[in-house]
N, C-alpha and C positions, 0 to 999 in steps of 0.2 A: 594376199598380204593382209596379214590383220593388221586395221585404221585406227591405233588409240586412239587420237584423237575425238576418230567421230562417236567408237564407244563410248570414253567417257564424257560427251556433250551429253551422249542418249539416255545417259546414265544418268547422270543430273538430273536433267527432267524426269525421267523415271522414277525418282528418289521424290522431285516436288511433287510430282502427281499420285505419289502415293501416303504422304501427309496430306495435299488438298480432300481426298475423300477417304483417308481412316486415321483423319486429327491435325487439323487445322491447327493452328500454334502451339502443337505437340512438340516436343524435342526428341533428337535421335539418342540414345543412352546405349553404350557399348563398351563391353572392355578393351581396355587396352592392353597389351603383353609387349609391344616393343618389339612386334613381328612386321611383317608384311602385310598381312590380309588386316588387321586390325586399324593398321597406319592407313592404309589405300582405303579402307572402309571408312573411318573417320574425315578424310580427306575429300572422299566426296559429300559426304556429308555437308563437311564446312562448306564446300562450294553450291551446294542445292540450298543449304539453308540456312547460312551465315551463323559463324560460329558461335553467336550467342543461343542458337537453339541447339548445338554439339556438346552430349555432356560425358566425359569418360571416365572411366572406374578401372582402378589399377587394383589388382587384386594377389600380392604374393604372398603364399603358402608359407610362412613365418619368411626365410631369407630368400630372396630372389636376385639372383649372380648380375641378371643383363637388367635389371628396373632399370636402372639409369637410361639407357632405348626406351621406357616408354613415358619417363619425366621426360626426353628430351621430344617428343610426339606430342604431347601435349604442349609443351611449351614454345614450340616451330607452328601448331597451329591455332594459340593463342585461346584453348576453350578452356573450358572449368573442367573440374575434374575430383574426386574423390580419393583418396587410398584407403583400402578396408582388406587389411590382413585374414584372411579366413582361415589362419594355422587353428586358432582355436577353438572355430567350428567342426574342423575338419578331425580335429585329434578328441573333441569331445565325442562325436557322435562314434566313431571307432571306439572308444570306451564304454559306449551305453547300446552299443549290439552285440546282443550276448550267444556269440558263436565267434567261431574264428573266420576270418575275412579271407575270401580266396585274394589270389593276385591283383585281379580282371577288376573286383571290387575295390580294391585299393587304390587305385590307377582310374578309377572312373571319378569315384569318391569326390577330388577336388574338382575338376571340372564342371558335375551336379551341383555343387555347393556355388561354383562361382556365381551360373546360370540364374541360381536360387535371388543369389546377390543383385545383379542387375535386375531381376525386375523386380523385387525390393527396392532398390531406387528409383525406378522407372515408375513407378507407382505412385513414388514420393514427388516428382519432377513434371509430373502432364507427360511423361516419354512413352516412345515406341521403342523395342529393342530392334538393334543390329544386329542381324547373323552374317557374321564375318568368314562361315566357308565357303572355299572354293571348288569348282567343279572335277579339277584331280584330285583333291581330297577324300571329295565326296563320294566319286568313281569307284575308290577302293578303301570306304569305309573309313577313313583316317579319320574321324570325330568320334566323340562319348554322347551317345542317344540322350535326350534331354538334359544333356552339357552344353556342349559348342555346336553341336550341328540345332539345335533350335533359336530360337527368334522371333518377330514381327513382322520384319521385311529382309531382302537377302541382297544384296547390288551385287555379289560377286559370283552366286554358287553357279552361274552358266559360261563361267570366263575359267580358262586353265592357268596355272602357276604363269606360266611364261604370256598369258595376255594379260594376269593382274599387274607383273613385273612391268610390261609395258603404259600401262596405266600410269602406275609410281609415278616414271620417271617422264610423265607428261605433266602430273600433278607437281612436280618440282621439289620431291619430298627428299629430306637430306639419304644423299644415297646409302648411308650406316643401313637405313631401316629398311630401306626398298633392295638390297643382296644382303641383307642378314638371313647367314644359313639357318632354316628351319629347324627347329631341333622342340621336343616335347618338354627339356626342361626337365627331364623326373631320370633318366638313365644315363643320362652321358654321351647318346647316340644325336646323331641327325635324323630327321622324318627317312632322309633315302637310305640311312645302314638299317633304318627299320625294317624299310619296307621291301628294299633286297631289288631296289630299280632307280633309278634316276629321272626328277620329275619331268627330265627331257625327254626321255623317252617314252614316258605315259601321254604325257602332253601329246606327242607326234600322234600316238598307238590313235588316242581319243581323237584328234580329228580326220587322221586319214587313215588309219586301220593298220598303218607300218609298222611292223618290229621284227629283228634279224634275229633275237634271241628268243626261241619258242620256250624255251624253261620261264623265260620271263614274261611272256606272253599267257602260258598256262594260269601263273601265279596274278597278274592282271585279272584275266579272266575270273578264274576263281572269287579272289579278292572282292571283285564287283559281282557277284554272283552271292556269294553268301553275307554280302552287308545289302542289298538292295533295302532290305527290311526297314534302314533307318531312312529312307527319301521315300516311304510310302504312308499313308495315313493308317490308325490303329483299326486293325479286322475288326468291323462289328458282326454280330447276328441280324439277320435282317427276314424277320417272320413274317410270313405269308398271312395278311389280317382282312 
């Protein structure tokens, strides 16, 4: 049985003890999206380091449908907070590369940009950034490499969907934010019609190695098999001297 509780006790500390020795009355700087992992991220935060040192950066790509979930996150936990539209970062730089944009790049595009953003604040603030992925995300690649799967320090990326959820709802965060369906915000889908699995059953796969559906199993596999690349450090050359 997984202990939220004692998780997120350990967690805390975890979070103080990595300000007390990589920045001492530094503050945590993170986006907010009005998600799950952003909410639960921020949230421990508040509780490791009192939310005068919680600072969040709301970041929608000209119109954002759900903002209102991440004004209502900031405002349930009382910290300061930014909003800085990056549509006309995002639309200029598309204009001043001169070739035509595959898909992949399109779709990485804002997330790079937001990344850009937070430590541009964070820079500005004494802050450390938050990486807000989670370990089924991360499993099978669901991040944009030097987007959202990077950061300063990570509270979440070794807990799966269904232990972050458990968390939420120990942290007392208004439930909207802690079951709001996943979704990327850019096609219309959820993370799971993406991803062709349900994060119940990755969750399960990842800690006891269970799944009845080998199609979906195969596709898991894979998935995590050909994103490994983003959860390892960059190849150097390393000459024989």
């Amino acid at each position: 049985m997984f202990d939220a509780v004692r998780i997120k006790n350990d967690c805390v500390n975890w979070i103080r003890d990595f300000f007390d020795k990589n920045g001492p009355g530094c503050n945590a700087v993170l986006g907010i999206s009005g998600g799950k992992d952003s909410s639960i991220a921020a949230a421990l935060c508040v509780e490791a380091l009192g939310r005068d040192r919680v600072i969040g950066v709301l970041m929608p790509n000209g119109e954002q449908s759900d903002i209102d979930m991440a004004y209502m996150l900031v405002n349930h936990l009382g910290i300061k907070y930014y909003v800085v539209n990056i549509h006309d970062a995002v639309e200029g730089l598309k204009s001043a590369i001169p070739m035509e944009l595959s898909e992949q790049s399109r779709v990485n595009m804002p997330p790079r940009i937001r990344m850009t953003t937070l430590y541009a604040v964070s820079q500005c603030c004494n802050g450390r950034v938050v990486n807000t992925c989670n370990l089924s995300e991360d499993w099978v690649g669901y991040s944009t490499r030097y987007g959202d799967s990077v950061g300063d320090f990570s509270p979440l990326s070794r807990l799966t969907v269904a232990e972050v959820l458990e968390i939420g709802r120990v942290l007392n965060l208004p439930r909207e934010l802690v079951e709001k369906v996943p979704s990327d915000g850019l096609c219309g889908k959820t993370d799971e019609d993406n991803l062709g699995f349900t994060y119940a059953e990755l969750d399960r796969y990842i800690r006891t190695g269970e799944i009845e559906d080998m199609k979906k199993k195969e596709r898991i596999d894979h998935l995590h098999k050909v994103n490994l690349f983003k959860l390892q450090l960059m190849p150097c050359f390393e000459p024989e001297i």
